[in-house]
C-alpha positions as CSV (number, residue, x, y, z in Angstrom):
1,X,0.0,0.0,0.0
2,X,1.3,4.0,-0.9
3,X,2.4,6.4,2.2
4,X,-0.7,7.9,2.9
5,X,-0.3,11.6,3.6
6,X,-3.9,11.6,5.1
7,X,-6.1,9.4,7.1
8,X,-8.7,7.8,5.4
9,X,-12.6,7.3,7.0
10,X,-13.7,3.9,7.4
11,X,-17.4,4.9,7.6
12,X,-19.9,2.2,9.6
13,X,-23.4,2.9,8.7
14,X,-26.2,0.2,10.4
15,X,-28.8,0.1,12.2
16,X,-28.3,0.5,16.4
17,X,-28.0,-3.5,18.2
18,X,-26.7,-4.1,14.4
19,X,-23.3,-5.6,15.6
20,X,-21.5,-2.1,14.5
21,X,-19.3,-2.3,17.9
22,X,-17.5,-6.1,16.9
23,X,-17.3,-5.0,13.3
24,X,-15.3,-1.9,14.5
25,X,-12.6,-3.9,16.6
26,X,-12.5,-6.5,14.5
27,X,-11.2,-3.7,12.0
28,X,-9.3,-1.9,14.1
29,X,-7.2,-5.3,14.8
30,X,-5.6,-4.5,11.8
31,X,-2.0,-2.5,12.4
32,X,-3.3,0.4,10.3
33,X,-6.2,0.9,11.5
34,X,-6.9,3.3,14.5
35,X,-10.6,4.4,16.2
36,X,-11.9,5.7,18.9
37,X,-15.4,4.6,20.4
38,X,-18.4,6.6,19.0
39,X,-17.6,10.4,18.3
40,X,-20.7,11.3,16.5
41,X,-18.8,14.6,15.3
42,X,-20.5,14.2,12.3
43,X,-24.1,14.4,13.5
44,X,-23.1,18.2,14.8
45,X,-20.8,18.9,11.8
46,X,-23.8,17.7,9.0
47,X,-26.7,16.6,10.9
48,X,-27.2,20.6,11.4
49,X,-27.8,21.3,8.0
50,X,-31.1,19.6,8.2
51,X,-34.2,21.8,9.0
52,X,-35.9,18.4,10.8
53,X,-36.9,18.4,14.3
54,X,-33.7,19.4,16.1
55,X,-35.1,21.2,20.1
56,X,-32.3,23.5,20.9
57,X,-32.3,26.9,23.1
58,X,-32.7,28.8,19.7
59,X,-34.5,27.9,16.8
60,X,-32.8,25.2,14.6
61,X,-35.1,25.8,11.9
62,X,-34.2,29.1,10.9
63,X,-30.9,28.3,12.0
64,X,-30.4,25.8,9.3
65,X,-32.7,28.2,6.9
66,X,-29.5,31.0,7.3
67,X,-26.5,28.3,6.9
68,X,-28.5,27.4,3.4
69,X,-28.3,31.6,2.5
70,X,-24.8,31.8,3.7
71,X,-23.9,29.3,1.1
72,X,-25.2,31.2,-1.5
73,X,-22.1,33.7,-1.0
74,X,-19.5,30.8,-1.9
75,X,-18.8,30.6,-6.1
76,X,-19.6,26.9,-5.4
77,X,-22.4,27.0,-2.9
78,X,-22.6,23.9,-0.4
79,X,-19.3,22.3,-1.4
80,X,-17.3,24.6,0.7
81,X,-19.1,23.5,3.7
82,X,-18.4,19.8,3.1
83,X,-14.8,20.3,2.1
84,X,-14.1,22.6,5.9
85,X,-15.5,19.6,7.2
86,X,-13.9,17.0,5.6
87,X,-10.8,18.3,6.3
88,X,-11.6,19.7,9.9
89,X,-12.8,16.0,10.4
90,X,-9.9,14.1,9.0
91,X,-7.4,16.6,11.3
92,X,-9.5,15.3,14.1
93,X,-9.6,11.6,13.2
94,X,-5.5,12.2,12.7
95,X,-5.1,13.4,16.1
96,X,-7.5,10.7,17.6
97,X,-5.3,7.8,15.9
98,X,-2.2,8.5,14.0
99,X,-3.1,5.5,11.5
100,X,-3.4,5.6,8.0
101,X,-7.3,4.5,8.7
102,X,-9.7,5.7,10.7
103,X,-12.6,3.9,12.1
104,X,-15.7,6.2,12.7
105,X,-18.7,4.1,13.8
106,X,-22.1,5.9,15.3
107,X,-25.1,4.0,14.5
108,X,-27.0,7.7,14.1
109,X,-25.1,8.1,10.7
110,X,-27.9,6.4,9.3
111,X,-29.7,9.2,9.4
112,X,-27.0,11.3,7.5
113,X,-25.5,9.0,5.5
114,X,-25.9,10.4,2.2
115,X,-24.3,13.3,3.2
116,X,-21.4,11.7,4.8
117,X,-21.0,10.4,1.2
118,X,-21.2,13.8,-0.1
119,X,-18.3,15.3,2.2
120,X,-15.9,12.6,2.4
121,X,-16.2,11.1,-1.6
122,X,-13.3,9.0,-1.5
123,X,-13.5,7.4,2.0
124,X,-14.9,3.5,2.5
125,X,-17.8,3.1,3.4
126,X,-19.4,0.1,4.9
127,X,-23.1,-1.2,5.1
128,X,-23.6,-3.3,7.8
129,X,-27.4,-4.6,7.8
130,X,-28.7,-7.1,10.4
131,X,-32.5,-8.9,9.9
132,X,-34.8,-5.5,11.1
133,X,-36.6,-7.8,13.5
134,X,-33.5,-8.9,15.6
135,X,-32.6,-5.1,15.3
136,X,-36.2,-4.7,17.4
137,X,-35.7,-7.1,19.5
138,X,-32.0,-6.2,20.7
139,X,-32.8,-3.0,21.2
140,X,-36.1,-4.2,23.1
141,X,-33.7,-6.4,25.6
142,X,-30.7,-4.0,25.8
143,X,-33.0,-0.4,26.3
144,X,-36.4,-1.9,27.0
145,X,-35.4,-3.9,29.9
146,X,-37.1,-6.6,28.2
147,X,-40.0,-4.6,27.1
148,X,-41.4,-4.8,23.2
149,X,-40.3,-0.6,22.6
150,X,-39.7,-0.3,19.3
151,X,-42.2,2.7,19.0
152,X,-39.7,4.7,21.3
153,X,-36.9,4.2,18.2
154,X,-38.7,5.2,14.9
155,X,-36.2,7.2,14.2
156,X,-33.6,4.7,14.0
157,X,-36.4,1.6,13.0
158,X,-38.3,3.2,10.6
159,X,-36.2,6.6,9.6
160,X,-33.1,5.2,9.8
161,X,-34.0,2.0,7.9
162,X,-35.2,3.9,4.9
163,X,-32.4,6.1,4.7
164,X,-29.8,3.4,5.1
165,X,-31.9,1.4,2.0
166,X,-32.0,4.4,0.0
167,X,-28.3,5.5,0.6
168,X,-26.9,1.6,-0.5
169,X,-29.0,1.7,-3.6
170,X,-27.7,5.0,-4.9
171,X,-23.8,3.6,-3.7
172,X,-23.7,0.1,-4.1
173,X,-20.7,0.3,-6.4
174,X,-18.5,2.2,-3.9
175,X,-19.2,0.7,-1.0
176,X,-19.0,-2.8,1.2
177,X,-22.6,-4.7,2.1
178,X,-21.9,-7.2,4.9
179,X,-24.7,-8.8,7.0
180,X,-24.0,-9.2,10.9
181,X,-25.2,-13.4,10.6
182,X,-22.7,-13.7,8.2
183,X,-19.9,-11.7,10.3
184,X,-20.8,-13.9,13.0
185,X,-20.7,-17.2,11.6
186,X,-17.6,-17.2,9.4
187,X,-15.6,-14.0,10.6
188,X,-12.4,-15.1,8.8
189,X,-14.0,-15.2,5.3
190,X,-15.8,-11.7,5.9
191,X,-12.8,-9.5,6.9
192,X,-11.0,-10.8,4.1
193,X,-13.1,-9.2,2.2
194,X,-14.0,-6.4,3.5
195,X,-10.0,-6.1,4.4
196,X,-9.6,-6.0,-0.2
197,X,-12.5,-3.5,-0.4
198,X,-10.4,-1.2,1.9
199,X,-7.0,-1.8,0.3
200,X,-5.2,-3.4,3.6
201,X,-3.3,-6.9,3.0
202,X,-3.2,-8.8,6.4
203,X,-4.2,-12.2,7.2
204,X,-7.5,-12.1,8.4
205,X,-6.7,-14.9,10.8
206,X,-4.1,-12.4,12.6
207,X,-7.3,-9.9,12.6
208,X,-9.1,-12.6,14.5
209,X,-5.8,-13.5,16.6
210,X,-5.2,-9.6,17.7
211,X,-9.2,-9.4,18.6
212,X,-9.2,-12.0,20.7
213,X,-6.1,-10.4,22.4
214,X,-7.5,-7.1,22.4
215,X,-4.9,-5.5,20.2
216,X,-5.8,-2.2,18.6
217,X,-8.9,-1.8,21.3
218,X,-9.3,0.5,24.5
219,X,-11.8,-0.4,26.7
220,X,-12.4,3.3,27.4
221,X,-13.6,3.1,23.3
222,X,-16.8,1.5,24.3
223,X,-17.8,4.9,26.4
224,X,-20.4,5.9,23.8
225,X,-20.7,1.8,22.4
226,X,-22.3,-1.0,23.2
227,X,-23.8,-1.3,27.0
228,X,-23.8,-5.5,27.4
229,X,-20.0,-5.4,26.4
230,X,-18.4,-6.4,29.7
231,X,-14.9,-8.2,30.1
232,X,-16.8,-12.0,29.5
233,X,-17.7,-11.0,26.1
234,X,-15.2,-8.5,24.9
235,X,-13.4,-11.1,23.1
236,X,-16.4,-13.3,21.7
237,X,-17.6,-13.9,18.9
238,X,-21.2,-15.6,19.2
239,X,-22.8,-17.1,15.9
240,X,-25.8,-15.4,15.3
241,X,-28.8,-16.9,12.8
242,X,-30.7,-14.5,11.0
243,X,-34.0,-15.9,12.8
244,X,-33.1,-15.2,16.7
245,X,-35.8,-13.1,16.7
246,X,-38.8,-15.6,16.5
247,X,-38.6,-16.7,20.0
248,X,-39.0,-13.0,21.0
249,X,-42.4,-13.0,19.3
250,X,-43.9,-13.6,22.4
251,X,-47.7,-11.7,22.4
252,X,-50.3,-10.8,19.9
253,X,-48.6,-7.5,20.5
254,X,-45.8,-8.1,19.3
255,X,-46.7,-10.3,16.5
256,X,-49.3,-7.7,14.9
257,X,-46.4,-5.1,15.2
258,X,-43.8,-7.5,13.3
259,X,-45.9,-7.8,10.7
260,X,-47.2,-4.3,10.0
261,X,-43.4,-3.6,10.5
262,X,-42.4,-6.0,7.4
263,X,-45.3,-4.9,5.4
264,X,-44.0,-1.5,5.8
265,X,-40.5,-2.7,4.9
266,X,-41.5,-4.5,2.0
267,X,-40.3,-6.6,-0.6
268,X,-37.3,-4.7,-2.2
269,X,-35.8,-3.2,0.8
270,X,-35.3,-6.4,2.3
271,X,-34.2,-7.9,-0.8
272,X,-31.3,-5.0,-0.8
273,X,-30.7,-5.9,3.0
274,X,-30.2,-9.5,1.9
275,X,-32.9,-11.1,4.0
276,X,-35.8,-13.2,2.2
277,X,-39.4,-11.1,2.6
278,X,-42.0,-14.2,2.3
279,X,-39.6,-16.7,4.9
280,X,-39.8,-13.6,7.1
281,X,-43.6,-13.3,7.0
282,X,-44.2,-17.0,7.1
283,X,-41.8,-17.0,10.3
284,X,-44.4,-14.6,11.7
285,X,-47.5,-16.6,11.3
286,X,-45.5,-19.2,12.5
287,X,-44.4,-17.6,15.4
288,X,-46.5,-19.4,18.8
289,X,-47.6,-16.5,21.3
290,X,-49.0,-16.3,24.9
291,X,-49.5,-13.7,27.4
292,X,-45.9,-13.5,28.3
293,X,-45.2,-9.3,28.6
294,X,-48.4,-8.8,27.2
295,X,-49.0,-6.0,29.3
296,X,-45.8,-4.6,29.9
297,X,-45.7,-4.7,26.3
298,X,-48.8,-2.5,25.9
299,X,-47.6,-0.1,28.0
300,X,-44.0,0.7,27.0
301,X,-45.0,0.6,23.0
302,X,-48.2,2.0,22.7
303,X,-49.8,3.8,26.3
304,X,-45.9,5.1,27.0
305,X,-45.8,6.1,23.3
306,X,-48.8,8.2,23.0
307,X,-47.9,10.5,26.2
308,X,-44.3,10.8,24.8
309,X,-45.6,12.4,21.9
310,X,-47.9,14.6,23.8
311,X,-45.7,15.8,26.7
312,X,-41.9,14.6,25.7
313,X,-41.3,13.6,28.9
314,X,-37.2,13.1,28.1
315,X,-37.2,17.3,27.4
316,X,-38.7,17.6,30.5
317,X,-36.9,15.3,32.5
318,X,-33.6,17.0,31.2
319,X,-35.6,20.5,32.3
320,X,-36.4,19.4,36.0
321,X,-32.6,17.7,36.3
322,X,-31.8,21.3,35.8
323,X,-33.8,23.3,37.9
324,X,-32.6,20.8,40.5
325,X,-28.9,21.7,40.2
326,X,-29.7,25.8,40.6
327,X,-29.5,25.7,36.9
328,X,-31.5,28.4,34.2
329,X,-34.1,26.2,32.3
330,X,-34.4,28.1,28.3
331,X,-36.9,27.9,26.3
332,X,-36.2,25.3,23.1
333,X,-37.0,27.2,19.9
């Protein structure tokens, strides 16, 4: 491989509860490779430029309204934005890790994606996709305590789904697909080739070797990571099927919410995820419920929904910590 004067992004877009964390140490195993654990710099540094539903102590909207107008002053409008940033960002990821590579993995990018693409054009990206119903159900276990909460995560379930789906289709050639069941049951195989899309020559059994010993990783990485990583399973790789979701299927509830969920999915955009849409239904109807959660269910995806729409309880929550601490509470414009 060239001297490489400047580091080059190793973009991880999924899905939260997609895998992203083993992915990201299994690459950063590799001599070359550095990373950090979530810096989400980019959701500040692009995410602003939308005019979506951003709560902040002024108003984002028009915020976002006068960054469009200032780029009207520049001879080529936008791009000058996404070059500051690209560079401002690759300084930052060179400081962070003085590799050649740089890891930067925040399951949010799936909301920005396409204009992570835009700014950083010749930087690798990878498309991590895991079946949309173990997705639910991770996060359901990990955040929910157990509890069927998808509702709470439709901007990562259903927006970030759709924008993931869209993004791939309009990259495909550029980029790297991988599925998480196939990461898991033949790792070797999978960072061989993802180690040839990148341009890195390494024996992807030393990758496996150094993961298992931890080389290349910092515990403090997982900070902003994954919350069930502990030292037990640090170092494991567990083989994962891409139907470990059926025996969460547990309630009507749940089973009428899977399949609306599916529906809304649809054919092609599990097709470009790599999953099969008429097994997945069939494994659905299939699927033999009780009254296990039932209600605890109910409450946490649909009563507990409604009221966070009306009163959005975490702004307030945030609003009261404050007041407790003798701090001033602002309006959010």
């Amino acid at each position: 491989m060239k001297d490489r004067q400047d580091v080059v992004p190793i973009f991880i877009f999924s899905l939260p509860r997609s895998g992203s964390t083993l992915l990201q140490r299994l690459i950063s195993s590799h001599p070359q490779v550095g990373t950090t654990g979530e810096p989400w710099i980019q959701l500040l540094l692009l995410g602003g430029l939308r005019s979506g539903e951003v709560y902040a102590d002024y108003d984002h909207s028009i915020a976002a309204e006068a960054f469009s107008n200032f780029f009207r002053n520049f001879p080529d409008g936008k791009k000058t934005y996404l070059n500051a940033v690209n560079h401002a960002s690759k300084k930052m990821y060179k400081k962070a890790s003085d590799k050649p590579f740089f890891v930067d993995k925040t399951p949010r990018y799936s909301l920005i994606c396409d204009e992570i693409i835009n700014a950083f054009p010749n930087s690798k990206y990878i498309f991590l996709w895991r079946h949309p119903l173990s997705v639910v159900a991770s996060i359901s276990n990990t955040w929910g305590n157990g509890s069927w909460n998808p509702n709470r995560y439709k901007s990562d379930v259903y927006r970030g789904l759709k924008s993931l789906v869209e993004c791939y289709s309009e990259n495909e050639k550029k980029s790297f697909c991988l599925k998480y069941e196939n990461l898991t049951s033949q790792p070797e195989k999978e960072i061989e080739k993802l180690l040839s899309y990148v341009g890195l020559e390494y024996d992807s059994k030393k990758i496996i070797e150094n993961f298992y010993n931890e080389k290349g990783w910092n515990k403090k990485y997982n900070e902003m990571g994954d919350p069930t990583l502990n030292s037990e399973n640090l170092r494991k790789i567990v083989k994962k099927g891409e139907y470990e979701w059926v025996k969460e299927i547990k309630n009507i509830l749940r089973k009428k919410w899977a399949k609306k969920y599916i529906k809304w999915i649809g054919k092609n955009r599990m097709q470009a995820m790599g999953y099969k849409f008429e097994k997945t239904c069939s494994k659905i109807e299939e699927c033999n419920i009780g009254t296990s959660k039932f209600f605890d269910d109910l409450y946490a995806n649909y009563i507990k929904d409604v009221l966070s729409f009306f009163l959005e309880p975490s702004i307030i929550r945030r609003k009261l910590d404050k007041l407790s601490k003798g701090k001033k509470v602002n309006r959010y414009g």
